[in-house]
C-alpha positions, -999 to +999 in steps of 0.1 A: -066-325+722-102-335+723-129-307+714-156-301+734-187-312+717-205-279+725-181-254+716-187-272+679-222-281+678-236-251+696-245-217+675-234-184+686-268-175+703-266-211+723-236-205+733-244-172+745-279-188+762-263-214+780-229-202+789-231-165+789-200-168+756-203-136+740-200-145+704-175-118+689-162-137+658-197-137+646-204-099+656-168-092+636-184-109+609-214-095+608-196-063+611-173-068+578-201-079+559-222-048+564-194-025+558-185-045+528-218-043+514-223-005+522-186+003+503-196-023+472-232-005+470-221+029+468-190+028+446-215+008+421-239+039+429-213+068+423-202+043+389-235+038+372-242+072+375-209+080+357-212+055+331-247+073+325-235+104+322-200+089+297-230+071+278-246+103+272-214+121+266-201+101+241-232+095+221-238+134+217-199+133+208-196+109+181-232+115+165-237+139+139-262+159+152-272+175+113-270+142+096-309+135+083-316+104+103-350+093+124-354+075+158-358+038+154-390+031+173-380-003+178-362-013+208-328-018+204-306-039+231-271-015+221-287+013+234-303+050+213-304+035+172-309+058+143-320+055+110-295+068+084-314+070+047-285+089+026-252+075+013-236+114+017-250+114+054-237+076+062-203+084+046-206+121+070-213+101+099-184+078+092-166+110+093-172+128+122-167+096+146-130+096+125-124+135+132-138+135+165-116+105+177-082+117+168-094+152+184-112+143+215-082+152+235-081+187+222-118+195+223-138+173+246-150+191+278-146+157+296-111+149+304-096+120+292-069+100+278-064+070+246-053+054+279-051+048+314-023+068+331-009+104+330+002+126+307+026+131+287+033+100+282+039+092+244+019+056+252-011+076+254-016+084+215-043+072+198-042+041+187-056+034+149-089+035+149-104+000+134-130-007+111-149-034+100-174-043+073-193-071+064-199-068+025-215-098+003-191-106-020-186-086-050-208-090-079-233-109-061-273-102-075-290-098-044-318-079-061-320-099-091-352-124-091-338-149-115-309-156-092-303-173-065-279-151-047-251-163-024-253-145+013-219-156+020-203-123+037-166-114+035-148-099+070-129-067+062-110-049+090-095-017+080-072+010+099-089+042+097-062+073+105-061+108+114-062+118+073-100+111+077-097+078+050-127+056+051-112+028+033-137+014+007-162+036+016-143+072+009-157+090-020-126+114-029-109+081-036-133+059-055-165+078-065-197+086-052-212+056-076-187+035-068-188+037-027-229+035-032-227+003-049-203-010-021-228+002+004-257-016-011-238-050-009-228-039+030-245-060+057-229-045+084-202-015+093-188-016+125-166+010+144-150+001+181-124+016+201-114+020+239-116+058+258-101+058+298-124+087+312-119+103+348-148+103+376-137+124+401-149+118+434-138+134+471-101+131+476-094+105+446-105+101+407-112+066+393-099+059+359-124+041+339-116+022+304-149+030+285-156+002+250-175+024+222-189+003+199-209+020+170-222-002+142-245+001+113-265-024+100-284-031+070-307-057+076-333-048+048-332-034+016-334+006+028-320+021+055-288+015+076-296+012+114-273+031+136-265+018+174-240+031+197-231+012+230-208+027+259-201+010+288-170+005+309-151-025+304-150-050+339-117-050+356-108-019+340-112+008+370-085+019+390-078+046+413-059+072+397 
């Protein structure tokens, strides 16, 4: 079957100029795309607002509000950053984000679950809550002059659970002195774990998996930075 060369070469408005065609494939299209584009910009409209508010909602959560810290100036790329001066207010800080994970279910105002899905499903316990640190290797002399110190850093993960445990940095179990030292040869403490938080909207809820990621970092000799990030992780919205 041989194509007319015009019903190819010709665009929609030629077609329509000089045959009276009226082009409805392209009005369908044109159609789709707008209601497309309206449906994609608001649900990214009614979503940053929520991730806003979950930002704000878990930072006031998980930060001790009475811990001695100051406002890093600075700008900071994971969001609000404090500065933590005091090994008891660190270690009290490390504490409340432990206590307030295992009991967010009991007395958060915001509904939510360890995990996507309804309850009571046993699946939706919480899950350990990991730690990591990034120490310089014991009994290096970072502070000595004479030395030359090694800056090689050692990777340690811990499980952190309900009993309120910090690992190496838990004074009941190894000393006031002996967690100070251990802090002063930390480069970095990080804390991440995974909250699914509800958005409800007219006639439906969206189930959103929100990464936490709180870290402190001790990039000079005094004190530890604190950053908190919150966002929701991509592909992990549903309808629920």
């Amino acid at each position: 079957m041989r194509l007319d060369p015009e019903n190819v070469l010709l665009t929609p408005y030629e077609k329509w100029r000089h045959h009276r065609i009226v082009p409805y494939q392209f009005i369908v299209h044109i159609f789709l795309l707008v209601i497309v584009t309206f449906f994609a910009v608001s649900a990214n409209s009614q979503h940053a607002a929520f991730a806003r508010r979950m930002n704000l909602n878990w930072y006031k959560y998980f930060i001790y509000d009475d811990v001695e810290m100051s406002i890093d100036d600075a700008p900071q790329p994971s969001g609000p950053a404090n500065l933590v001066y005091d090994v008891d207010d660190l270690v009290t800080s490390l504490t409340t984000i432990v206590t307030n994970y295992y009991g967010v279910k009991n007395s958060s105002l915001t509904k939510i679950n360890y995990h996507a899905g309804f309850e009571p499903d046993d699946r939706f316990k919480a899950e350990p809550l990991r730690m990591t640190s990034w120490s310089y290797r014991a009994g290096t002399k970072i502070f000595d002059p004479v030395v030359v110190p090694d800056f090689s850093l050692d990777e340690t993960s811990f499980d952190l659970d309900e009993s309120g445990n910090l690992g190496p940095y838990d004074i009941p179990t190894f000393g006031y002195d002996a967690v100070k030292d251990r802090l002063h040869l930390t480069k970095a403490i990080e804390i991440a774990f995974t909250l699914t938080s509800f958005d409800l909207a007219a006639g439906y809820r969206t189930c959103s998996t929100m990464a936490i990621t709180i870290r402190y970092s001790n990039d000079a000799n005094g004190p530890f930075t604190m950053t908190f990030d919150s966002h929701a992780k991509a592909g992990h919205e549903s309808i629920c």
